[in-house]
N, C-alpha and C positions, 0 to 999 in steps of 0.2 A: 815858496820855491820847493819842488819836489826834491826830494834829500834821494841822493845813492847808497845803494846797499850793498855788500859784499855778500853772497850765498852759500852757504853751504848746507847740500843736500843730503838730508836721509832715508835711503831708497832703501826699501825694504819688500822683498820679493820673495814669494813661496821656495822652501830648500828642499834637497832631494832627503836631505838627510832627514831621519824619522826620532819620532821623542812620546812614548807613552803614559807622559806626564804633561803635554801641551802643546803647543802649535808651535812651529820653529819658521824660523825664515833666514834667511840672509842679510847682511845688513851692509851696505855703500857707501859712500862718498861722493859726494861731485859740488865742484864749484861755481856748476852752471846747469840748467835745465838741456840745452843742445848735448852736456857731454853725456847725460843720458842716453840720449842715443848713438853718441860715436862709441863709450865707451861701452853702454850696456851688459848684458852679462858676462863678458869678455874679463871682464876687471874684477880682481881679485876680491872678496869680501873682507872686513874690515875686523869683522864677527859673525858666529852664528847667534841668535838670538832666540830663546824660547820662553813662551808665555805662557806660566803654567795653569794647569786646571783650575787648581782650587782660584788661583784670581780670576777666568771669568767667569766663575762658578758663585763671587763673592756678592754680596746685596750693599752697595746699591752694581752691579755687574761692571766691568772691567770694559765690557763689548758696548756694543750701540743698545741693547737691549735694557737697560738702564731705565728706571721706572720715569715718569712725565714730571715728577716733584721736582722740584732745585734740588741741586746739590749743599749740600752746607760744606762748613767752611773745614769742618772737622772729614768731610768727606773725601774731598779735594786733595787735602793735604796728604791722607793718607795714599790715593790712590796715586797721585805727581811723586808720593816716594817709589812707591810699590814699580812705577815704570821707569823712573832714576833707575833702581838696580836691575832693573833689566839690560840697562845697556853695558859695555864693552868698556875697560876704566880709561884707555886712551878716549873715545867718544865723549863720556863725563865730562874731563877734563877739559876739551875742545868748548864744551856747550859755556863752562862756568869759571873757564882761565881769564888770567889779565885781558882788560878790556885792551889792553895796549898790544894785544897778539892780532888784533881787527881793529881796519877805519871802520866805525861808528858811525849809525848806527847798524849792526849784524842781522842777519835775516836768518835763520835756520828752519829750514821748508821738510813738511813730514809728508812723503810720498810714500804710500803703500796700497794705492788702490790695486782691488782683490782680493786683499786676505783681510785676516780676522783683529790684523793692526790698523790696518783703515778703522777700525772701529774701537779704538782704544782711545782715551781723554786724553790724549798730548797736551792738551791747553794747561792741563794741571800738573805738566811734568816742574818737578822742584826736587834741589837735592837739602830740600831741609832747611835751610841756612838765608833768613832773610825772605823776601817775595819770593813767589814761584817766577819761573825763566819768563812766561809770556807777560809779566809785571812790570819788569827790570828796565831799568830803562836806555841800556845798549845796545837792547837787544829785541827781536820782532821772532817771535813764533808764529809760523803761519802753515799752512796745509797747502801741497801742489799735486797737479793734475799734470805733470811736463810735457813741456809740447818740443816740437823744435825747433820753431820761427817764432820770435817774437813780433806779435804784431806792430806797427806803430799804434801810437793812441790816437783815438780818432778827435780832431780840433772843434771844441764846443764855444763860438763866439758868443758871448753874451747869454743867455739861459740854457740850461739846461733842464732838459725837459724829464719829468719823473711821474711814471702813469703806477698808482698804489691802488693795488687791488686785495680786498677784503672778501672772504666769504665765509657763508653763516649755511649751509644747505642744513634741511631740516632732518635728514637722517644721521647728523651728529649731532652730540651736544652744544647747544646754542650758545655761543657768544655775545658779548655784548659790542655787537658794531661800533658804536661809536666812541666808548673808552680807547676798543682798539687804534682804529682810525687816531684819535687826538693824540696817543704816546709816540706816534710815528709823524704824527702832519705838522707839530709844533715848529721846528724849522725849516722846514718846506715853503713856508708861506714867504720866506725872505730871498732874497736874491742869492744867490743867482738861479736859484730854482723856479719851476715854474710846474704846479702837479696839479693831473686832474686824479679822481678816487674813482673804481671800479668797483661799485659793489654785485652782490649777487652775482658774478659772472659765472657765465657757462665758457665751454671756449670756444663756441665761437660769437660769442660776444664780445670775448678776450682777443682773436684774432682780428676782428675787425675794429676794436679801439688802436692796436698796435699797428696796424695801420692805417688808422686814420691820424692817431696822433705823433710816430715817430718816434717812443720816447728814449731818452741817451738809458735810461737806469727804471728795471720794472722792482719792483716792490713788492712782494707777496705776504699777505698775513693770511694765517690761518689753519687748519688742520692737513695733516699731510699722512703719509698709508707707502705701503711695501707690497705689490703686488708683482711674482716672477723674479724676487732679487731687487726689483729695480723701485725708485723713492716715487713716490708720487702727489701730485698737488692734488686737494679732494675739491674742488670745484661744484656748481650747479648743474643738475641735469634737466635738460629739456622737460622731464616728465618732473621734477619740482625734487626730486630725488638728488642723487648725487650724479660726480659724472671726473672720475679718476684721472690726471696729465701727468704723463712719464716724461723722461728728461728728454727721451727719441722728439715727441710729438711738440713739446714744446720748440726744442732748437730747431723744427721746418718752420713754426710759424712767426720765429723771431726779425726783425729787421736786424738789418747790419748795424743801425743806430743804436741798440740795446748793447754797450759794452758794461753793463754792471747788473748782475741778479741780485738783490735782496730775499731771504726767506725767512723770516719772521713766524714764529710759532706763536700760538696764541696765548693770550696768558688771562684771561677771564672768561676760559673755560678750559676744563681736561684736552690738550690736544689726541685725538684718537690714535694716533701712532707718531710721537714727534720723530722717530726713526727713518724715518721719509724725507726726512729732510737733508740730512745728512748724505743719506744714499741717492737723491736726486741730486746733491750738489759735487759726487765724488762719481760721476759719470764717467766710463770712459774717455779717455783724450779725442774718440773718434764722433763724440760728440760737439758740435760747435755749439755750447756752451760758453757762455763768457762768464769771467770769475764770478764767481760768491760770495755773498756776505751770508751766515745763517746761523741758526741756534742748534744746536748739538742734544741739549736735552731742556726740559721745563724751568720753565723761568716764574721769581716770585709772584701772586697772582695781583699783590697791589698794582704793578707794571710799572715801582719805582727805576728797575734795572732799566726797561724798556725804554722808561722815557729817557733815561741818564744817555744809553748807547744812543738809540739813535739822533738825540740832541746835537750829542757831540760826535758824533758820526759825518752827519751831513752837514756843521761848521767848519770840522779838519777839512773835511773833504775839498769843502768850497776853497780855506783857505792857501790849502797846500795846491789847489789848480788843479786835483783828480787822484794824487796820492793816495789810493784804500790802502794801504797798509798803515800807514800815519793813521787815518782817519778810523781804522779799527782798533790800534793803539790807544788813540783818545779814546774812542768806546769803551773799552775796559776798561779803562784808569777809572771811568768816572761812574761807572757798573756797581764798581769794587767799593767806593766811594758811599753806593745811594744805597745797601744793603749787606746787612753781615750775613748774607747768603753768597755762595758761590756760584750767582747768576753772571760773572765778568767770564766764567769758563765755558759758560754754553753759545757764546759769543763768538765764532769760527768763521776765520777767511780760508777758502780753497781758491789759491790761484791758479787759474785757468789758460792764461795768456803772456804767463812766465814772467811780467811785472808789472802787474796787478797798477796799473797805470791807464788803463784802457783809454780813458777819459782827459783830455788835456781842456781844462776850463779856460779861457781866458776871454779877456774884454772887447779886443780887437775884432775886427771883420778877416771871414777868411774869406781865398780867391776862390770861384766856381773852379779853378782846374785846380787847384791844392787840394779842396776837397772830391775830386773825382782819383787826385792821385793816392790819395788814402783809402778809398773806398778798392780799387785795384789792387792795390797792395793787402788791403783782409780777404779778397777774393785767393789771391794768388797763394800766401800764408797760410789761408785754413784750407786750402786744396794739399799743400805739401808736408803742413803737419797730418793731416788724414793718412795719406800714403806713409808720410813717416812711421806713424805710430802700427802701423798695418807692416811694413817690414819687420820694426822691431818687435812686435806680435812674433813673427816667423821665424826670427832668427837667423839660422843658419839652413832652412826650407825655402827662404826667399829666392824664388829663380832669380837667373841674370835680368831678365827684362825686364821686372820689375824692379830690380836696380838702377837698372839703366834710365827706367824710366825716372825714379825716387832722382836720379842725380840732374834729369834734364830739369823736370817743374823746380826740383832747390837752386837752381843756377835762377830761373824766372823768377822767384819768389825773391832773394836775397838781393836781385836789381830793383822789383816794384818797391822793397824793405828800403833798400839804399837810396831813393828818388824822395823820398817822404821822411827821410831823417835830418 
């Protein structure tokens, strides 16, 4: 049974105010991803927040820029303190008070796409005392993308379908494909899954699996790169070369069946920039991207972590009905478990779709029109979050009409929302 979560959000947004000791921002509250955008920058900050030099200036770095190694444990710990004291001691308090101040289990969501906190280890945030927070078990650390329509999850009778794509192009360091493949395929092969493997793909051999085959959850392993800001998947090129997919070009060629990205770094060979990954999974809201599951930095090269997570990844997954938050929970517990490396930390959900629930498994047969009215309703959803997130871009620049308009598609969207709940 899918468990509920109570949220609370940390939105963290570029400040006017200036610090020649480190990057500053603002820092928020919210107990829902919609109040994002009612309350947006309207609402008073909680704190100002500055992240000094010397930390992302520190080895193994603060930022995304963090070398491909694991993290060890002594690494982790140090830097989950170094971001503890960055925060505001009300906030502290909030993250590590009686469990009895929140119904259980808590979800605390790190929003900062844009600045140079998007690119900060949250997974390792700890004040010291016991596990770090994302360990705990009242508690769910997770990363968001806020939107402001929550999609329904779309209903998966009987299999679920999961298309795992691998590549090896020879202008990176070569992997060994099929280690890869086996630390991810091992529960795949049981129900309720059903996967075919894409190797070598180009994309448009990628685009034409994904639609020939439909799958609910794509699966990416393998090296990833930063070109213009933006994360990219390195893929095969035509001429036997490479051939670069940014977050843009992947989300036109996704079906509406793909509510769960997997991106999986490699770990039996140097990823050539695992930084890519991260920046392809922290896309803009104005990309129709569906959540994330991905690795944040280098994971141990045995791929004990690997097979631990995704084992028990895609068993929560199955048995909680589509629950990723549970199902990345379990990942890490069992990450944390298979090595005294701090491979359970590069192990990161970006929720895209504001309850990371996209997917509702179950046994039953669903009605042709129950699933045309869910398909309508992500249509209608990721039209009015698009516009959403385009006013709140604007602010107080936003003309009328396009208000006007934001308020007619939210009336459409929150009936197709209401018909399918």
């Amino acid at each position: 049974m899918t468990p509920s979560y109570q949220d609370t959000i940390l939105q963290f947004t570029p400040s006017r105010s200036r610090s020649g000791d480190g990057t500053v921002a603002e820092l928020r509250l919210y107990d829902s991803e919609a109040a994002v955008y009612e309350g947006g920058s309207r609402e008073p900050p909680v704190g100002i927040v500055t992240v000094p030099r010397a930390l992302l200036n520190t080895e193994p770095s603060m930022a995304r820029r963090s070398s491909r190694d694991p993290l060890t444990a002594t690494q982790a710990r140090e830097l989950g303190n170094a971001l503890f004291a960055l925060l505001p001691a009300d906030v502290q308090g909030l993250l590590t008070g009686p469990e009895g101040l929140f119904e259980l289990p808590r979800r605390i969501k790190v929003s900062a796409a844009g600045t140079v906190f998007d690119e900060l280890p949250w997974e390792t945030l700890t004040d010291g005392i016991g596990n770090p927070l994302a360990l705990r078990s009242g508690l769910r650390l997770v990363r968001t993308v806020p939107v402001r329509f929550a999609a329904p999850p779309l209903s998966v009778a009987g299999t679920a379908r999961v298309l795992l794509v691998v590549t090896n192009p020879r202008d990176e360091k070569l992997l060994d494909a099929n280690r890869e493949i086996e630390a991810v395929y091992q529960r795949l092969t049981q129900a309720p899954y059903e996967v075919r493997v894409l190797e070598n793909a180009t994309s448009r051999a990628l685009a034409e699996e994904l639609h020939a085959f439909s799958p609910h959850i794509l699966h990416y392993v393998g090296h990833s790169g930063v070109s213009s800001g933006e994360g990219n998947l390195i893929l095969h090129g035509a001429d036997g070369g490479t051939e670069w997919l940014c977050a843009t070009d992947l989300s036109r060629m996704l079906p509406l069946t793909v509510r769960l990205l997997c991106l999986g770094t490699c770990f039996t060979a140097p990823n050539y920039d695992p930084t890519g990954l991260p920046r392809f999974a922290d896309a803009p809201a104005s990309q129709a991207l569906p959540t994330c599951v991905l690795n944040r930095h280098g994971v141990s090269p045995d791929g004990a972590s690997v097979r631990a997570f995704w084992g028990h990844f895609y068993e929560t997954l199955a048995a909680t009905g589509g629950d990723v938050t549970e199902a990345v929970q379990a990942g890490r517990l069992a990450a944390h478990g298979a090595t005294p490396l701090a491979d359970w930390a590069s192990f990161s959900l970006v929720v895209r779709d504001d309850t990371a629930a996209g997917l509702r498994l179950q046994a039953g047969g669903l009605a042709e029109e129950d699933l045309g009215a869910q398909i309508r309703a992500q249509f209608a959803s990721r039209f009015a979050n698009q516009m959403a997130h385009q006013v709140l871009k604007l602010g107080d620049e936003a003309g009328d009409d396009l208000l006007k308009a934001l308020k007619q598609v939210s009336s459409e969207a929150s009936e197709f929302i209401r018909q399918v709940k």
